[in-house]
LUMBA-167243 format. One record per residue: x, y, z of N, C-alpha, C, CB in turn; residue in three letters. Coordinates in steps of 0.1 Angstrom, whole numbers, plus 2048, in hexadecimal, padded with zeros to 3 digits. Atoms other than C-alpha are relative to their C-alpha. Glycine has a CB too. Layout:
<pts>
XYZXYZXYZXYZALA;...
</pts>
This chain:
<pts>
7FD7FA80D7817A794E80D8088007F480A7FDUNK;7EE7F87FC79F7C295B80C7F48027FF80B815UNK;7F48067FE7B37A29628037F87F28007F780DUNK;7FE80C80E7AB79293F80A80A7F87EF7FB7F4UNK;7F97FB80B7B97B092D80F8038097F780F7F9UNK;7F58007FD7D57B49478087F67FC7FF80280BUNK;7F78098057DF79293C8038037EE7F97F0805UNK;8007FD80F7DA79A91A80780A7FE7F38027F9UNK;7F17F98027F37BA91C80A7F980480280E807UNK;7F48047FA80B7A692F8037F77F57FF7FB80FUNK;7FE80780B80B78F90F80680A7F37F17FA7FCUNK;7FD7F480A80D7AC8F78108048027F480E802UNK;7F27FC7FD82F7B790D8057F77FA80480180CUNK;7F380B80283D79690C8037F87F17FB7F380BUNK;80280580E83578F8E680C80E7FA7EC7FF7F9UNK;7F57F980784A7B18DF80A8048077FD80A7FAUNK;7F38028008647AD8F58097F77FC802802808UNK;7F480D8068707888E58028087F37F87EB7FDUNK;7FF7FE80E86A79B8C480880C8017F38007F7UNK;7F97F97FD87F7B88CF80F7F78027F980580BUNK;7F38097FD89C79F8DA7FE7F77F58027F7811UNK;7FB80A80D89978A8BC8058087F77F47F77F9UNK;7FC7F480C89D7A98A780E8028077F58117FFUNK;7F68007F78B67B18C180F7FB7F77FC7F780CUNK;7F680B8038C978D8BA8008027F37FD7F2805UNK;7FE7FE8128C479289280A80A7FB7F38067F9UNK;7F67F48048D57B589180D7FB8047FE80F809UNK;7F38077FD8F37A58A780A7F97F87FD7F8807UNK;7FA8098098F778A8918048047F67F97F87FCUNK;7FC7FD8138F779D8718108088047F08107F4UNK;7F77F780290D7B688280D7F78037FD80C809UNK;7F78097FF92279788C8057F97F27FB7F680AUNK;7F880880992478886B80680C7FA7F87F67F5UNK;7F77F880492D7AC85E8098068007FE8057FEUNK;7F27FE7F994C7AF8718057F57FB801801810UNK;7FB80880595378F8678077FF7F57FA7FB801UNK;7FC7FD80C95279784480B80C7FA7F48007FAUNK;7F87F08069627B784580E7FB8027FD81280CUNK;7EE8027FE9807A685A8037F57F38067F6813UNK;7F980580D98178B83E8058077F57F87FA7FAUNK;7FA7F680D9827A682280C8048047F780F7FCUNK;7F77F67FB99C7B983480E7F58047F880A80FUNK;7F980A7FB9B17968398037FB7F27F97F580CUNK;8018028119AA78F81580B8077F47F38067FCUNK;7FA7F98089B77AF80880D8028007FB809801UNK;7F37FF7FD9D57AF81A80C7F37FC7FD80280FUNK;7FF8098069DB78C80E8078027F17F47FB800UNK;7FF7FD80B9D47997EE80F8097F97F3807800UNK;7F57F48029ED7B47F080F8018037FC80B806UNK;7F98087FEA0279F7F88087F57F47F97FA809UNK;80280780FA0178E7D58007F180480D8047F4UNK;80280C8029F676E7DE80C7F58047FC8017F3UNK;7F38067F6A117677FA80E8057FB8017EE800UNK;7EF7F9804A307797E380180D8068048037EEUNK;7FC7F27F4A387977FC8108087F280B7F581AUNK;7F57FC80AA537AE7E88048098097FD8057F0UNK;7F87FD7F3A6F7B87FF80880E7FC80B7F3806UNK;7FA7F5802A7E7D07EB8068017F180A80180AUNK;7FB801810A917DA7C580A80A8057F48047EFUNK;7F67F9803AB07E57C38098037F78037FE805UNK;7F87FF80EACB7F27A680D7F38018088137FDUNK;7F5809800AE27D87B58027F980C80B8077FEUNK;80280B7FBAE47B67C18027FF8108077F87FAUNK;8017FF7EFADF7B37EC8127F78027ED7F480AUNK;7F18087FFB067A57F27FB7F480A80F80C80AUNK;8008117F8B077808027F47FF8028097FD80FUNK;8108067FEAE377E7FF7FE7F27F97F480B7F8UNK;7FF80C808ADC75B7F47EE7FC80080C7F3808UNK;80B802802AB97517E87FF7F280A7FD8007F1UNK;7FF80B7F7AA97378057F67FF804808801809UNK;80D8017F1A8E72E8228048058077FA7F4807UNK;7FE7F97F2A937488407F47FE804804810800UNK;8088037F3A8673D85E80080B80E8077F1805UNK;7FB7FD7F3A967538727FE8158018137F9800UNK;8007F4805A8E77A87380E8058057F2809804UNK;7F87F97FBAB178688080A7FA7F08047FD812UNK;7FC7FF808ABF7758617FA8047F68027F87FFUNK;8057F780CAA778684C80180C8027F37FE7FDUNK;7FC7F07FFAAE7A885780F8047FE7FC80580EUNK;7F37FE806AD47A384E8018047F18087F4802UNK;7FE7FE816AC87AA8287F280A7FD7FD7EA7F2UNK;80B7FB806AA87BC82B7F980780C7F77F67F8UNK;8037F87F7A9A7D983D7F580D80180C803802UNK;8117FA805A767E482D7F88008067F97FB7F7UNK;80F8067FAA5F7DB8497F57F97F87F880D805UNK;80E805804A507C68337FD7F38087FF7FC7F0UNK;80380E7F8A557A884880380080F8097F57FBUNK;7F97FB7F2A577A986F8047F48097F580A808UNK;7FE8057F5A6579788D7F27F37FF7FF80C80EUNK;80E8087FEA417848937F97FC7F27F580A80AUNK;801806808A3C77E8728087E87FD80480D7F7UNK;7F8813804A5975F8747F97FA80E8187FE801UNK;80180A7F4A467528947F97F57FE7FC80580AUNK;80880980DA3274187C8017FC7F77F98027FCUNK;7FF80480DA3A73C85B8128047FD7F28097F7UNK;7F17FE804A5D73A84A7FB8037F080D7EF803UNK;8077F880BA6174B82980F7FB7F77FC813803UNK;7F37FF80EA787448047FF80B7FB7FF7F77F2UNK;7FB7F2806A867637FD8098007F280880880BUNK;7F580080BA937687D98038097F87FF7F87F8UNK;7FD7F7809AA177E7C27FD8017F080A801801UNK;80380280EA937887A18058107F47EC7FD800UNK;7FF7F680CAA779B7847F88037F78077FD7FAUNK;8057FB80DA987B176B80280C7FC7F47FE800UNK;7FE7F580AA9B7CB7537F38098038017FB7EFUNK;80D7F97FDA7C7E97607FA8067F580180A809UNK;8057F880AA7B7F97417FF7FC7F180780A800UNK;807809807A777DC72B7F97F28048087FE7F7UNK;80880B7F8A647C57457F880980A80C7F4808UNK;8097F97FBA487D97537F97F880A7F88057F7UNK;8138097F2A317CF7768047F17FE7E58027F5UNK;80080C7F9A467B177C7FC7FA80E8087FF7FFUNK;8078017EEA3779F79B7FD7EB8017E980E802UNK;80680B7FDA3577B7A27F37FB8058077FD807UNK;80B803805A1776C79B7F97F68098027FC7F3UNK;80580C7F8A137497A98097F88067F77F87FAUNK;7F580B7FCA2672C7B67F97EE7FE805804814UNK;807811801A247067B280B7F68027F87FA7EFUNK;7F980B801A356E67B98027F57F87FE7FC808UNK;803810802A416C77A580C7FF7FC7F57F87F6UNK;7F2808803A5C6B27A480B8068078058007EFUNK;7FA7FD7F4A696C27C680D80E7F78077EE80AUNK;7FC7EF802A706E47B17F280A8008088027EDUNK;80A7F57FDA5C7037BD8018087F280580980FUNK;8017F780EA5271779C7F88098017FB7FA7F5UNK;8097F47FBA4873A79E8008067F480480980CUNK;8057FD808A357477868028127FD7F47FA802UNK;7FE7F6803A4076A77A7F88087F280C7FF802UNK;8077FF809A2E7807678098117F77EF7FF807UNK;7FB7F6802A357A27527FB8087F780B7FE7FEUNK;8057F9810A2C7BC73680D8047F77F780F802UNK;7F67FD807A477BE71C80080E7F98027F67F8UNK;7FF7F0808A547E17118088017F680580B807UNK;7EE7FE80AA707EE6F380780780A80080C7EDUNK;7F77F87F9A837FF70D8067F88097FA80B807UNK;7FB8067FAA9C7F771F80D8088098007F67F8UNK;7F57F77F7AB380373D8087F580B7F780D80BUNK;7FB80A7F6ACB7F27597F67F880780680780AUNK;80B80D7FAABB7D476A80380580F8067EB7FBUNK;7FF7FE7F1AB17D778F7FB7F08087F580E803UNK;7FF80B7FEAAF7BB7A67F47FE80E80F7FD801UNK;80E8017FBA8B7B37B88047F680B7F47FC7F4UNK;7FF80D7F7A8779F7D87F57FF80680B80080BUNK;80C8097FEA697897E28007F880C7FE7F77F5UNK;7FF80B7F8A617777FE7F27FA7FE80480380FUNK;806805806A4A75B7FA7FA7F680F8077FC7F2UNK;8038097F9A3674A8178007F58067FB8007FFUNK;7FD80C805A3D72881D7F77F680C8127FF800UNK;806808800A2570F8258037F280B8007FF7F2UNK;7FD80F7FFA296ED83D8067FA7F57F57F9804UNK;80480C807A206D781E80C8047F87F07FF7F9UNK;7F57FD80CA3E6EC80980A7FC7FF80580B7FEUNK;7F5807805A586D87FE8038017F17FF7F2803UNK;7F87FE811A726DC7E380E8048007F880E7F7UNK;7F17FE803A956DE7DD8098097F68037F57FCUNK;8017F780BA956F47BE7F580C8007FD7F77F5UNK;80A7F9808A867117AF8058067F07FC80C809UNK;7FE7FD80FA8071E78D7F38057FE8047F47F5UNK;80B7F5803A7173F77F7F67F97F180B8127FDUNK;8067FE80AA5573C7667FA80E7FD7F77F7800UNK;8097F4804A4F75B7507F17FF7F480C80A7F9UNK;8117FE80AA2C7667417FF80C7F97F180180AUNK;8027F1803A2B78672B7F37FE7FD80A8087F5UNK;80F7F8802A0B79A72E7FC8077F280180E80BUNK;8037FD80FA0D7A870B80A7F87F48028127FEUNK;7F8807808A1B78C6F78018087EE7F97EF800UNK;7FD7F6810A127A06D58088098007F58097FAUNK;7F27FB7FFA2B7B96DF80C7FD7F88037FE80AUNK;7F580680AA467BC6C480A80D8077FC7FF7EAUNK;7F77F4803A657D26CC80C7FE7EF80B800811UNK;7F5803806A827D76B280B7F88008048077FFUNK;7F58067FFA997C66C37FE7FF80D80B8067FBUNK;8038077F5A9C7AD6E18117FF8047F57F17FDUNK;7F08007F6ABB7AE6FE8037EF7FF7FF806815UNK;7FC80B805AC878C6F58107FA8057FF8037F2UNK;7EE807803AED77B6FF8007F77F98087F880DUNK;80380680AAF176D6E480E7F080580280C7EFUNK;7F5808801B067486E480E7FD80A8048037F4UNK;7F38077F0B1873E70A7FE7F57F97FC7FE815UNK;7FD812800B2671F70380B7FC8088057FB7F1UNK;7F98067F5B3570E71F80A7F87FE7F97FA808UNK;7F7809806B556F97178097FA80E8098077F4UNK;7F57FF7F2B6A6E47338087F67FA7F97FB812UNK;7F1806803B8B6D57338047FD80B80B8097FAUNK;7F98097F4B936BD74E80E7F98007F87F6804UNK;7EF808803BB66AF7547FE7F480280D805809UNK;80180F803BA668E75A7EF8027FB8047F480FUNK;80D803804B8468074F7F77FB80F8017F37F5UNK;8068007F1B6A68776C7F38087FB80A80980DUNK;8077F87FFB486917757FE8118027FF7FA806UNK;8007F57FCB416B67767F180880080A8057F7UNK;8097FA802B246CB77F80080D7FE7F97FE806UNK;8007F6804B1B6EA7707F38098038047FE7F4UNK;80E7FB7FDAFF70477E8068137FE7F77F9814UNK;8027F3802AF77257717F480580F7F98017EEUNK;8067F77FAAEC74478B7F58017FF8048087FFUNK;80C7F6802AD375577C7F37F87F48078107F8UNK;807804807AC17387687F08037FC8037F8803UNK;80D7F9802AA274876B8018097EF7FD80C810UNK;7FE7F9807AAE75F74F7FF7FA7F380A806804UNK;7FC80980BAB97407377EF8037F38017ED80AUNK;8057FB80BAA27447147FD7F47F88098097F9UNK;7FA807808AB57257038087F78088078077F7UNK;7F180B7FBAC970770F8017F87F57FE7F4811UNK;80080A80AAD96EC6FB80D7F980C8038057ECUNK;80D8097FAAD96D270D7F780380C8057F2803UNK;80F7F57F8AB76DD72080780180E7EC7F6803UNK;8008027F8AC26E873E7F68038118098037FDUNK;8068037F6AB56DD75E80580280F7FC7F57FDUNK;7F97FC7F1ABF6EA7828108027FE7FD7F280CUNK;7F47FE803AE26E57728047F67F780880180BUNK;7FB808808AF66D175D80E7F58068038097F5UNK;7F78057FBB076B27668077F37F47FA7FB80DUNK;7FA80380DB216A674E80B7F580280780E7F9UNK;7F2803801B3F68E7478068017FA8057F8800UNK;7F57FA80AB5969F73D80B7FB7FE80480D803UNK;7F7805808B7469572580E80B8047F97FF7F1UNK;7F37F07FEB966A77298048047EB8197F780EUNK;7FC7F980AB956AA7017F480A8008037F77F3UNK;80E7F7804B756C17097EF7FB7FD8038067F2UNK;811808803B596A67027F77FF80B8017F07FBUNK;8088007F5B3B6A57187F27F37FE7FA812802UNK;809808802B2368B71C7F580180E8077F47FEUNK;80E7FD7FAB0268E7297F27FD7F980080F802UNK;80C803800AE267D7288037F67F97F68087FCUNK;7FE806804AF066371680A8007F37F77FC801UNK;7FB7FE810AFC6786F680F80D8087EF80B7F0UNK;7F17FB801B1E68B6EF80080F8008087FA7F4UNK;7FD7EE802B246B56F38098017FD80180A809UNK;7F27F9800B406CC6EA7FF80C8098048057F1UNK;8017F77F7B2F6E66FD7F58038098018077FAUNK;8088007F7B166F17187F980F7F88077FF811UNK;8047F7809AFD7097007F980880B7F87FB7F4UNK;80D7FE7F8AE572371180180F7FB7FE7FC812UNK;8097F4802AD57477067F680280A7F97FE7F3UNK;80A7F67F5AC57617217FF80A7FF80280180DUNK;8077EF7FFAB478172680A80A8037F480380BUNK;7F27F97FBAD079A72580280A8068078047F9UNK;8037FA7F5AD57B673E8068107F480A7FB813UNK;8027F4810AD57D171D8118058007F1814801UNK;7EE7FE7FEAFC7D571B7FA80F7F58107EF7F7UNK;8017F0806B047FC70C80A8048007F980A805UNK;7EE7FD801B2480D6FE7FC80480B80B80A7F5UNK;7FB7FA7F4B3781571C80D80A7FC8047F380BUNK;7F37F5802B5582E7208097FC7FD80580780AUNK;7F380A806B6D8137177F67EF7F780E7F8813UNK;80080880CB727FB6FD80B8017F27F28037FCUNK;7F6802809B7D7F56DB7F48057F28087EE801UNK;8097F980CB6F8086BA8077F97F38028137FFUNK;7FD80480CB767F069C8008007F07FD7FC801UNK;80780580DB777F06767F77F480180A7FE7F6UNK;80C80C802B5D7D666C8077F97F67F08057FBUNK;7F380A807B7D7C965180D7FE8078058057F2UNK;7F38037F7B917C566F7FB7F680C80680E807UNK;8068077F2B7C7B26878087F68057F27FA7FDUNK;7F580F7FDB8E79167F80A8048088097F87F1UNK;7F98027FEBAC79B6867FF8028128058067F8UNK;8027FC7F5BA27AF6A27FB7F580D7F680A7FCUNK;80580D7F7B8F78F6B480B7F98027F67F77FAUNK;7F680A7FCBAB77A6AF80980480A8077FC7F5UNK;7F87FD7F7BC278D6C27FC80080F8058097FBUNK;8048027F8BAC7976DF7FA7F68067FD804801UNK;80580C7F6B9D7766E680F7F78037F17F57F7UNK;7F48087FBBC07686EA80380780B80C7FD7F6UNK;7FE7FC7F2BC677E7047F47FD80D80480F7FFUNK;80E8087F5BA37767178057F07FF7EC8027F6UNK;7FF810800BB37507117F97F87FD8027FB809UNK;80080D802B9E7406FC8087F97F97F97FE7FCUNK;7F480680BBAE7276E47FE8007F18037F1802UNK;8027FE810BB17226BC7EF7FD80380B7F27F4UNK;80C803804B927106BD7EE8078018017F6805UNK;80C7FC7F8B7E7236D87FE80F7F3803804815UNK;8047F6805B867426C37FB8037F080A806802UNK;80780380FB7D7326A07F08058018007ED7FBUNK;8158057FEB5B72B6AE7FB80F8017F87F3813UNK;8007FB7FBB5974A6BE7FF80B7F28067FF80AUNK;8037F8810B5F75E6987F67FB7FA80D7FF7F4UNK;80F800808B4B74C6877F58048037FB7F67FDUNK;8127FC800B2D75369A7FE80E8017F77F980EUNK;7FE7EC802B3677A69B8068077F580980680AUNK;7F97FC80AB457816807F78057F68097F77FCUNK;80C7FD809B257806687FA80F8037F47F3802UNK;8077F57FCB1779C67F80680D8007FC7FD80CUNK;7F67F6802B367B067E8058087FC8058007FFUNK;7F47F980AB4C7B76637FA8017F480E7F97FEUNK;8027F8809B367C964D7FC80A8067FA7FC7F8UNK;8027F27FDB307E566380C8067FD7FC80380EUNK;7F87F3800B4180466180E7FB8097F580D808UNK;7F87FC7F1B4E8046847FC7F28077FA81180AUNK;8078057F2B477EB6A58048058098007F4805UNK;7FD7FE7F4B467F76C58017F18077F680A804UNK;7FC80B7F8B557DA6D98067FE80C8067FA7FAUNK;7FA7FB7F3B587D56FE7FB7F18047FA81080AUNK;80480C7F9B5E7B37127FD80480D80A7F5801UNK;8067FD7F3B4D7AE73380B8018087F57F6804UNK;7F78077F6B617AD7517F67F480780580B80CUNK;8078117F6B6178D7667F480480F8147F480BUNK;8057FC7F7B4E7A077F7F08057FB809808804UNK;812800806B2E7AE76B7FC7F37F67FD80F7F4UNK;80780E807B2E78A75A7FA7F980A8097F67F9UNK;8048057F2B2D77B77E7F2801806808808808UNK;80A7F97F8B1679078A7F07FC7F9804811800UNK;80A803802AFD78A76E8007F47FE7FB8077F8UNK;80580C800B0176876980C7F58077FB7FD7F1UNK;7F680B7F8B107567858047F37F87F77FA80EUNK;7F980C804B2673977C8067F580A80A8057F7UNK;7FD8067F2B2C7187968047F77F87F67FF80DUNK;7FC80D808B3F6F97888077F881080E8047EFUNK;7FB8087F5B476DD7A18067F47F77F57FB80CUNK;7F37FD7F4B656D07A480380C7F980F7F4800UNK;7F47F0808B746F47A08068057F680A802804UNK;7F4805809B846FC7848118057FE7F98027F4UNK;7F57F87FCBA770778780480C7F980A7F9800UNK;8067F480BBA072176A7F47FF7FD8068017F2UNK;80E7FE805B7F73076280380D7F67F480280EUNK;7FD7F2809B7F7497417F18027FB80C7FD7F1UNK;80C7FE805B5F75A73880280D7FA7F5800809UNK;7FA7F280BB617707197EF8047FB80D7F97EDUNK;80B7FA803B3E78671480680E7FC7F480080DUNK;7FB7F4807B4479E6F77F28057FF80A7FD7F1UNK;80B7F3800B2D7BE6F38018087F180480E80EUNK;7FE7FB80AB2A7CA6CF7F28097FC8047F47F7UNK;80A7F9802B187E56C18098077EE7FB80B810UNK;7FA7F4809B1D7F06997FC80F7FA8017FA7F6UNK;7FB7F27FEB258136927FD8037EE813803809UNK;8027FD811B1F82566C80F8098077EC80C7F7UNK;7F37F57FFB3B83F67A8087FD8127F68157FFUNK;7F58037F3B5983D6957FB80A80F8128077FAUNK;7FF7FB7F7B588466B88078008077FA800804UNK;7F77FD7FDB6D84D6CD7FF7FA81180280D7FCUNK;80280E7F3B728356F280E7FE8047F77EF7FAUNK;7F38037F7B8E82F70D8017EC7FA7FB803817UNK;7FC811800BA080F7037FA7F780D8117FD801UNK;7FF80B7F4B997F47188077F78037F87FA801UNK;7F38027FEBB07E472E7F87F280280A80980BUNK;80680F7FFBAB7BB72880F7F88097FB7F87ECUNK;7F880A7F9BBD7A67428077F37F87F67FB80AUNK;7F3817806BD478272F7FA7F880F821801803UNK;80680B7FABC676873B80A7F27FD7F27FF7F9UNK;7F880B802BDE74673D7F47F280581080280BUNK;80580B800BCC72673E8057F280B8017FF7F3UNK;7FC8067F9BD470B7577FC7F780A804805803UNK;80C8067F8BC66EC7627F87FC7F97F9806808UNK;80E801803BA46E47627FA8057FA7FA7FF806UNK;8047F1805B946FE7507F07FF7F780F8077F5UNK;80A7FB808B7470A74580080D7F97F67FF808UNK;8017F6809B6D72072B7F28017F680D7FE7F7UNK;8097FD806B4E73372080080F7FD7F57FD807UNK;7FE7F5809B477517057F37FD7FA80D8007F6UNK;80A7F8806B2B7626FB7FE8107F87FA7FE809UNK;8077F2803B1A7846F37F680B7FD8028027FBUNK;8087FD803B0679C6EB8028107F57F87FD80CUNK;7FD7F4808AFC7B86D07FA8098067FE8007F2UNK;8077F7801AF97DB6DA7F18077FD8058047FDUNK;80B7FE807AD47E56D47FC80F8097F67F3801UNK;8097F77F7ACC80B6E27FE80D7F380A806812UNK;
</pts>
């Protein structure tokens, strides 16, 4: 009898020590998958916060010098332009990254941030997004690096914007109004033409695509896609131009004259400066006053790079700044360089109207 129930406790032990160690092995597990999940969340978030592989390296009031938008493979070439800890050493031991630059206006483009990315037709397209404001101040210049994939291939890129509050109306939109590109070859030849900052572009005529490739006429004619140009059209987002300390304070029944003379010294010609009145002139010369100031070749540059192959042996870019006035003010002349013509020559003119 003492040995039946001795076997019978020795049963009782051994029934709750497997159930002890199975409980055991249950807690383990959970506490194993809940590490699991925590390191996923915590791999996730960082992902996340990451925006969905666009890393943002930094914003500045002005452009990184000889930075060129690209694939860095290499972290000793990526620390010649950038020095945020956002990216480190052991990050490139693995992955290579397209780093690019994105202009915008902060105070009439709100919580910009690249969005997504996609491939086709061996151009990378990144999806940008924004909230539009009425305000507006100097543009600052954002930089992104962007993960890059084995499978990623592409030769191109090109920004797509999305505004977040499309109902959004302001008074008035930063605009360059009417570049038009014109070339003049001394013989009849291929030429290609690529804007900088096309991300910015609004308007092309004819659509442009990575760039524009033309045969040009030496009386100015351009042919492309099968049909005939006079000019290379395009409208973009403008970096809010604003009287400056110099310039030129117009009557508004003097404009004509006034145009005619200064665009001959910027060098365009009869024709360029016909075109060039007509399309300003309506906006003009019934103000009071204009405040009038051409760009230099250096803040035109800057916002909208210009690259023409073969070279051209003259390049003239005339971006006038107008703003009309009810009453006179008062502004340092401005000192405009003569321009001579010579060669090959391209010639583009645009503008935009004061709005602050």
């Amino acid at each position: 009898m003492n040995e039946e129930k001795k076997t019978d406790s020795g049963k009782i032990v051994l029934i709750i020590a497997i159930c002890l160690r199975s409980i055991g092995i249950l807690f383990g597990l959970a506490y194993f998958v809940f590490m699991f999940f925590m390191i996923g969340m915590t791999i996730f978030s960082i992902e996340s916060s990451r925006n969905s592989n666009f890393i943002k390296l930094g914003e500045y009031e002005s452009r990184i010098r000889r930075f060129e938008t690209g694939v860095y493979s290499d972290y000793d070439e990526y620390s010649k332009y950038f020095h945020s800890g956002e990216l480190y050493e052991e990050d490139f031991d693995y992955n290579d990254y397209f780093i690019f630059e994105m202009m915008y206006n902060p105070c009439s483009e709100i919580d910009v941030k690249p969005d997504h990315w996609s491939i086709d037709d061996d151009t990378l397209f990144i999806s940008v997004t924004y909230q539009k404001s009425c305000r507006s101040c100097r543009v600052v210049y954002a930089y992104y690096a962007l993960r890059i994939d084995d499978d990623m291939e592409f030769d191109d890129y090109q920004f797509e914007y999305s505004v977040t509050n499309p109902s959004k109306k302001c008074p008035y939109d930063y605009v360059v109004d009417k570049p038009l590109i014109s070339i003049y070859p001394t013989h009849d030849m291929d030429v290609e033409v690529k804007l900088g900052n096309s991300n910015l572009l609004t308007t092309s005529y004819p659509k442009y695509e990575k760039s524009w490739n033309v045969f040009a006429h030496t009386n100015g004619d351009l042919e492309y896609n099968g049909r005939t140009y006079y000019g290379l059209y395009w409208e973009g987002k403008s970096h809010a131009a604003k009287v400056e300390k110099d310039g030129f304070v117009v009557k508004g029944e003097d404009t004509t004259k006034f145009l005619e003379e200064k665009l001959e010294i910027l060098g365009l010609n009869e024709r360029e400066i016909n075109e060039f009145i007509i399309y300003w002139l309506p906006k003009m010369e019934h103000n009071n006053y204009n405040y009038i100031r051409f760009e230099t070749r250096e803040e035109i540059d800057k916002y909208m790079p210009l690259e023409v192959t073969p070279m051209p042996d003259t390049v003239i870019r005339v971006y006038m700044n107008f703003k009309g006035l009810d009453e006179k003010i008062e502004v340092d002349e401005q000192d405009l360089e003569e321009t001579v013509r010579s060669g090959y020559t391209v010639v583009e003119w645009g503008g935009s109207e004061i709005n602050e």
